[in-house]
Phi, psi and omega in degrees: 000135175267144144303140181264115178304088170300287171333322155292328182272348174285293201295331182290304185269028162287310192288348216236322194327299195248041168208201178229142176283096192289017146317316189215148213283150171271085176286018204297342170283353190231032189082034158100128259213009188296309226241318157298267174348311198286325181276341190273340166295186249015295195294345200271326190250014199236285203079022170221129180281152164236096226279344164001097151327165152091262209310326225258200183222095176213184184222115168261321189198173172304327190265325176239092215210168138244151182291353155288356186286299175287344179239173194297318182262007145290321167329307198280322195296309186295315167295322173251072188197309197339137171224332191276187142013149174035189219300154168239153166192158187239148178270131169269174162253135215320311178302013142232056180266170187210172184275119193110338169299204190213163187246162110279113221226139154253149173251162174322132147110007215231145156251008154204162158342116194209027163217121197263033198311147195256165179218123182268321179232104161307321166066240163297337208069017187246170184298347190279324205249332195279123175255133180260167153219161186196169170246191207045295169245074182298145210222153157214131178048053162255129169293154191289324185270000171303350167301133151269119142247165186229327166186133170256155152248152195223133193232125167242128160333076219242017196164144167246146173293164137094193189295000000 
């Protein structure tokens, strides 16, 4: 297993935050567009894709995709599950989250899990000091706790597979 560049993965959703990358398709019109951003900063630190049908976790196009490249709860399934190819990560507790993971948030009234923000800043680990970026309701240096969450989960990124 290789490092996974935090930084890179930082500096990708600094730059990337509040615009779009024309590289990759904008889904914020097909239910939001969060959890694609959150994988192409991954992919910005993995540098490796996981060509898996089904399973695996990439992006070619809007049309040739797997569904952990965009949605929240296949993201989390696929990284901490992973055994092939690209990125592994495990759930953590916020206070060892580091910059290039990802927050995951359920909101009131929600049965799963429906926002991916990247941590950009780790700070302290508590909801006050961790700064995010995001898509849907694009955000840069938004603290975590400025979120109505209902529950988060937190993945930290703790490696790559693959070349």
């Amino acid at each position: 297993m290789r490092i996974y560049d935090r930084k890179a993965a930082a500096e990708y959703a600094r730059r990337w935050a509040l615009s779009r990358n024309p590289a990759y398709f904008d889904f914020s019109a097909l239910g939001g567009d969060c959890t694609n951003f959150a994988s192409q900063c991954i992919f910005s630190g993995a540098g490796v894709m996981n060509y898996t049908q089904i399973f695996g976790w990439y992006y070619i196009n809007a049309n040739n995709r797997t569904p952990s490249w965009t949605g929240v709860n296949e993201l989390y399934t696929f990284l901490v599950t992973n055994t092939g190819n690209g990125p592994v990560g495990r759930e953590a507790d916020l206070s060892q989250i580091r910059n290039g993971d990802i927050i995951q948030l359920r909101f009131d009234g929600e049965r799963r899990f429906s926002h991916t923000p990247v941590v950009i800043d780790a700070g302290r680990g508590t909801p006050d000091t961790v700064l995010t970026a995001a898509h849907s309701r694009d955000s840069l240096y938004r603290p975590l706790s400025t979120y109505s969450y209902s529950e988060l989960r937190a993945v930290h990124i703790i490696g790559v597979n693959g070349e």
